[in-house]
C-alpha positions as CSV (number, residue, x, y, z in Angstrom):
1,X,-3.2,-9.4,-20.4
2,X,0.4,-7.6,-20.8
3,X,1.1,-7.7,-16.9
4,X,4.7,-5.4,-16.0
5,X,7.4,-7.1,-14.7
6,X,11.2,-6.2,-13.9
7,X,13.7,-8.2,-12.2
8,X,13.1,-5.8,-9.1
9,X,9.5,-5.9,-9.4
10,X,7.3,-8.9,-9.9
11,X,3.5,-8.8,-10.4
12,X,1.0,-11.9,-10.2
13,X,-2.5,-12.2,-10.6
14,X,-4.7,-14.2,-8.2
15,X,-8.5,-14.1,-9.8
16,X,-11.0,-12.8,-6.9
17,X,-13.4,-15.0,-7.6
18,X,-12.7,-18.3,-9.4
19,X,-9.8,-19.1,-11.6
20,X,-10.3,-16.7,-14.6
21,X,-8.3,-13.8,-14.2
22,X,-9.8,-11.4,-16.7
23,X,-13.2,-11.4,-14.7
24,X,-11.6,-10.1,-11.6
25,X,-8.1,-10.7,-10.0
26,X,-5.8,-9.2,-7.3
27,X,-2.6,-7.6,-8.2
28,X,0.2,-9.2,-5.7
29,X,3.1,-6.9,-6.3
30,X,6.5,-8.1,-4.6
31,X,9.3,-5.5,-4.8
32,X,12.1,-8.1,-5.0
33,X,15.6,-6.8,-3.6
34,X,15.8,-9.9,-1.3
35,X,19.5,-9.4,-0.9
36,X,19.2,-5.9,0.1
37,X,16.2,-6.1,2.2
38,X,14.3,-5.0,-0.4
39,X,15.2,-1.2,-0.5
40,X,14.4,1.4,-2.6
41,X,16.5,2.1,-5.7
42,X,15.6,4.2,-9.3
43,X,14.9,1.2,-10.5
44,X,12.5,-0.2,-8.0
45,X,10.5,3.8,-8.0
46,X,10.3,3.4,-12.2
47,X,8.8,-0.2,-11.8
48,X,6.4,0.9,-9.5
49,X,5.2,3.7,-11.5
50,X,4.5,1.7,-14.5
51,X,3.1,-0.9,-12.6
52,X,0.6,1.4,-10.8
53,X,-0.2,3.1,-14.7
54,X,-1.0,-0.5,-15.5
55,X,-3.2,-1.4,-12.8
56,X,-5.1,2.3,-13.3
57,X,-5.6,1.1,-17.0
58,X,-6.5,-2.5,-16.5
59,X,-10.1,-2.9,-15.4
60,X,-9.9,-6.8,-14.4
61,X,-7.4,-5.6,-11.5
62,X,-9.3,-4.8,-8.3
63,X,-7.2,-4.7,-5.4
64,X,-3.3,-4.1,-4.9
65,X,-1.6,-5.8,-2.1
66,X,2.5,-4.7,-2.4
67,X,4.8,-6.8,-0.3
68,X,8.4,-7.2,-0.5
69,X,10.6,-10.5,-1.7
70,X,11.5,-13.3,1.4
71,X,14.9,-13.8,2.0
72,X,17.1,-16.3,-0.1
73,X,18.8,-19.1,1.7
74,X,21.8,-17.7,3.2
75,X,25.3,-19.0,1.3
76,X,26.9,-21.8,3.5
77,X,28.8,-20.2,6.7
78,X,26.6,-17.2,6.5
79,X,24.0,-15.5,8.9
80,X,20.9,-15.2,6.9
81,X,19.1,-12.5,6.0
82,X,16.3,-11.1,7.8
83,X,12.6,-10.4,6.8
84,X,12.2,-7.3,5.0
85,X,8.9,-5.5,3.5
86,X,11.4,-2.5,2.3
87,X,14.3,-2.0,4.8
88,X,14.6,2.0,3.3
89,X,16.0,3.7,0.5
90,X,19.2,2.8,-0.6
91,X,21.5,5.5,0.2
92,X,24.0,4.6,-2.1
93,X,22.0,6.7,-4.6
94,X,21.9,9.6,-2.0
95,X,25.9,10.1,-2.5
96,X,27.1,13.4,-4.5
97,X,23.5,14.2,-5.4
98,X,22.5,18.0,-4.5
99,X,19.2,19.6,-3.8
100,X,17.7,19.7,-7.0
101,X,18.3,16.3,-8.4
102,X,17.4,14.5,-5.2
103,X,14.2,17.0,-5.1
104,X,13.0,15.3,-8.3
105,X,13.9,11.7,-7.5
106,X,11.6,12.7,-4.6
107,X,8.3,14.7,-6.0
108,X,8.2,12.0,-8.9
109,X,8.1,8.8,-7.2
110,X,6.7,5.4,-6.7
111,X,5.3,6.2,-3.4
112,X,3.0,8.8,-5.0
113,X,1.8,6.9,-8.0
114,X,0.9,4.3,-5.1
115,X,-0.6,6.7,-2.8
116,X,-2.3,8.5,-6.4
117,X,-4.2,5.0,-7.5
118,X,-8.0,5.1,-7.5
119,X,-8.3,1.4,-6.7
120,X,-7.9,-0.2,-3.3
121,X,-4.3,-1.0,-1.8
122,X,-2.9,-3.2,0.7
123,X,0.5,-3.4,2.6
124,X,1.2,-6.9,3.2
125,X,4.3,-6.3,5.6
126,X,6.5,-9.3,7.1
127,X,9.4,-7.6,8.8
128,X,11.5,-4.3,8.5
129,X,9.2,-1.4,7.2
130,X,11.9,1.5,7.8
131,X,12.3,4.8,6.2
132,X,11.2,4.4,2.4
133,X,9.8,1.1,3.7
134,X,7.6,2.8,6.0
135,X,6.4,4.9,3.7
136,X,5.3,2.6,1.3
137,X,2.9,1.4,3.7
138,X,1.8,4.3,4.6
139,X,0.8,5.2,1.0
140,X,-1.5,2.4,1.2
141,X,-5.1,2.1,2.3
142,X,-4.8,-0.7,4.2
143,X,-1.4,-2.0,6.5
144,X,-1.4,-5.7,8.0
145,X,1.4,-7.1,9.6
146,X,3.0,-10.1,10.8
147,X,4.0,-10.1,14.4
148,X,7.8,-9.9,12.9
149,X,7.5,-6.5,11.9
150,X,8.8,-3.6,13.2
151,X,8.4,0.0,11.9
152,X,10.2,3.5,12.3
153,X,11.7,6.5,10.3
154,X,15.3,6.4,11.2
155,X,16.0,9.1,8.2
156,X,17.6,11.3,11.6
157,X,20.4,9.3,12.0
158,X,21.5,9.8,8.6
159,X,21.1,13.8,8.9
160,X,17.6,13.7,7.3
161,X,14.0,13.5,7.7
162,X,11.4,11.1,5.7
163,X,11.1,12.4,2.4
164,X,8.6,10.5,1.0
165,X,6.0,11.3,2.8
166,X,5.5,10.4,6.4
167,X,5.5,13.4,8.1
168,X,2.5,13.7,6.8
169,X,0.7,10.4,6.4
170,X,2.2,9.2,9.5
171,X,0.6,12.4,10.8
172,X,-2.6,11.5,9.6
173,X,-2.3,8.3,11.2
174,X,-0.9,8.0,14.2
175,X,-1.0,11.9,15.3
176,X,1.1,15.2,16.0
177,X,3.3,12.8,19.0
178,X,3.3,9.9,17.9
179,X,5.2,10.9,14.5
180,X,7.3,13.0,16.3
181,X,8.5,10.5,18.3
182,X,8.9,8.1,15.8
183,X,10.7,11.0,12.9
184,X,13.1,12.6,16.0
185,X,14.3,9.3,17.5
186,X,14.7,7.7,14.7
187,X,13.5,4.0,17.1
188,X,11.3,1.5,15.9
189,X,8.3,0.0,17.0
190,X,7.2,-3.1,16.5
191,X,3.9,-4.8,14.9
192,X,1.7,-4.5,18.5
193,X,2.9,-1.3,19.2
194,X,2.0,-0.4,16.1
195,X,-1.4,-1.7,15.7
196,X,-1.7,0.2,19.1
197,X,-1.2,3.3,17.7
198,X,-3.1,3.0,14.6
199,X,-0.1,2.1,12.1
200,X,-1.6,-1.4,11.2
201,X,-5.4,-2.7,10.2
202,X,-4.1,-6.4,12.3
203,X,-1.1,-8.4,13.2
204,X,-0.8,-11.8,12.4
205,X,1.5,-14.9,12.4
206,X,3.8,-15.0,9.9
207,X,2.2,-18.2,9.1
208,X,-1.3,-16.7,8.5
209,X,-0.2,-13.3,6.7
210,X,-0.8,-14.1,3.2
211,X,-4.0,-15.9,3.7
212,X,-5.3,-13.4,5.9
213,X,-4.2,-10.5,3.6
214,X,-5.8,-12.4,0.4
215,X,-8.9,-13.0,2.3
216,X,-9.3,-9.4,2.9
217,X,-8.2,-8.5,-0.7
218,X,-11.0,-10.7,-1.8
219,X,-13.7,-9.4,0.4
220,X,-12.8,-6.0,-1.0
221,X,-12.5,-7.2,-4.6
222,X,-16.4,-8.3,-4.6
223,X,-17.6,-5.0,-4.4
224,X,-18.5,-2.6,-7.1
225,X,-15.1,-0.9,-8.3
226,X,-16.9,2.1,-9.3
227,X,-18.5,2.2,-5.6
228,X,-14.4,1.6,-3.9
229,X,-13.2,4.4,-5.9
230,X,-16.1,6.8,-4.6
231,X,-15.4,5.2,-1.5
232,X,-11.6,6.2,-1.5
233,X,-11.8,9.5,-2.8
234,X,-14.2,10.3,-0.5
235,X,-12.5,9.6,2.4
236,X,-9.3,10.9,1.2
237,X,-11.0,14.2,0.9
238,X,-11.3,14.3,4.7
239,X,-7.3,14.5,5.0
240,X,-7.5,18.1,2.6
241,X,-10.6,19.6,4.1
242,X,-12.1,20.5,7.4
243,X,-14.7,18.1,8.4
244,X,-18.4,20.6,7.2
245,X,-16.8,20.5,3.6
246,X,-16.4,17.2,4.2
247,X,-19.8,16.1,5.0
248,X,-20.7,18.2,2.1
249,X,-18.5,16.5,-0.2
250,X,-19.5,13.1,1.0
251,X,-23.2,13.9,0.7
252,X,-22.8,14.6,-3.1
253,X,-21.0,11.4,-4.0
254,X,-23.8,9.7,-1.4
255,X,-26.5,11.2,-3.9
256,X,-24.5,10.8,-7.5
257,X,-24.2,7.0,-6.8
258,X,-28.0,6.9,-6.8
259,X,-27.6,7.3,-10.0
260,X,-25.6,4.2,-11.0
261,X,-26.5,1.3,-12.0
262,X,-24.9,-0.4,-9.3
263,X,-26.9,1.0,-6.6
264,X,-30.2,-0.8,-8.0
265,X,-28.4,-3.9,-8.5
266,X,-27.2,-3.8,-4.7
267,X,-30.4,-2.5,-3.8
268,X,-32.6,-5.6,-5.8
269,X,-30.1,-8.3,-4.5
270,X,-30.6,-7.4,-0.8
271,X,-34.2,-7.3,-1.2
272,X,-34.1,-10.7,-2.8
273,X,-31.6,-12.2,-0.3
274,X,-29.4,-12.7,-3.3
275,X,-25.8,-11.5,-4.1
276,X,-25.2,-8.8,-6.3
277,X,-23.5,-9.2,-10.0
278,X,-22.2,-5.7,-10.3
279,X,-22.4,-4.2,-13.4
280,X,-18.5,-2.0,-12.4
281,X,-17.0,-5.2,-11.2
């Protein structure tokens, strides 16, 4: 298995259920800019999109969890560094760029191929989740964060407002105040303020964040695939349509999975107190 790496982007494979790889595993995705925090460059958007083609075209992969690099020791006499999911973009690529180039460094970007994958996501967040970094997580399905983390939009002290996204998913989220709080101050919150509001599945320790985050990744990766990616797009649709469509739309997938061979094998195996081998696994 050709797995996509980059020196800003590492990928490794945990196997979901044992130790072979190829008969299920979970992609741990580590956008690795530890020096600074982690932010979002044209490099870091192209390896995502790659890597999110990859995981779309590799069957074995059934769960995403993204997470950004630790910090390295610091260099002797300095402050180190602090924890970072993805502090933001780096503005260094905002300078002397006009409307239309930034516009399609914006509409074709890594956030979207994440938000855009048919298989389950998780943002594994230990620390700053700002701007682009908030973002990220919000393009994922799932947000769990250590009790280190803090979260905002500060794109208003630069003169701008989140342009990957988050007035809208953070919309969806958290709700018509909530975001614009968050977009016009341009504060943060941290992890139990934002598990408050809806930001964040759970807050853990530091200690605990990867475990937790891998159990839940594994729980997730035992299901039928084919019946997650109903699953997502389903619920998704509910963020497009009012909510009589909705229950119209979810109805049909209800009934089309009847006609999968997965629903008979979940069916037989709960009958027979046994655990299903999915046939889409």
């Amino acid at each position: 298995m050709s797995v996509p790496q980059s020196e800003v982007l590492q990928v490794e494979l945990i196997a979901s259920d044992g130790e072979d790889t190829s008969k299920g595993c979970i992609a741990l995705v580590t956008i690795n800019r530890p020096n600074k925090l982690n932010a979002l460059n044209s490099d870091v958007m192209d390896s995502i999109k790659k890597m999110c083609m990859w995981v779309e075209s590799e069957d074995s992969v059934r769960c995403v969890i993204i997470t950004g690099a630790q910090p390295l020791p610091p260099a002797e006499g300095k402050r180190a560094k602090p924890n970072a999911f993805v502090a933001g973009a780096d503005i260094t690529e905002f300078v002397g760029k006009n409307s239309e180039e930034i516009k399609i460094q914006f509409t074709d970007n890594g956030v979207e191929a994440i938000w855009s994958l048919s298989k389950p996501t998780i943002a594994m967040v230990d620390g700053f989740a700002l701007g682009g970094g908030c973002e990220v997580a919000c393009s994922c399905d799932i947000r769990i964060a250590s009790t280190r983390s803090k979260f905002g939009t500060p794109e208003i002290n630069l003169g701008l407002i989140p342009g990957y996204g988050a007035t809208q998913r953070l919309m969806k989220l958290i709700g018509y105040g909530k975001t614009m709080e968050l977009v016009m101050t341009g504060e943060m919150v941290g992890a139990e303020e934002a598990n408050r509001i809806g930001l964040v599945n759970h807050v853990v320790s530091p200690e605990e964040l990867l475990d937790f985050t891998m159990n839940m990744a594994k729980i997730i990766s035992s299901k039928s695939s084919n019946t997650l990616a109903v699953a997502k797009s389903t619920i998704r649709t509910s963020l497009e349509v009012g909510l009589e469509e909705g229950v119209a739309i979810e109805a049909d997938a209800f009934a089309g999975l009847f006609d999968s061979e997965d629903k008979e094998i979940g069916v037989q195996a709960f009958l027979n107190r046994e655990t299903p081998k999915w046939k889409h696994k």
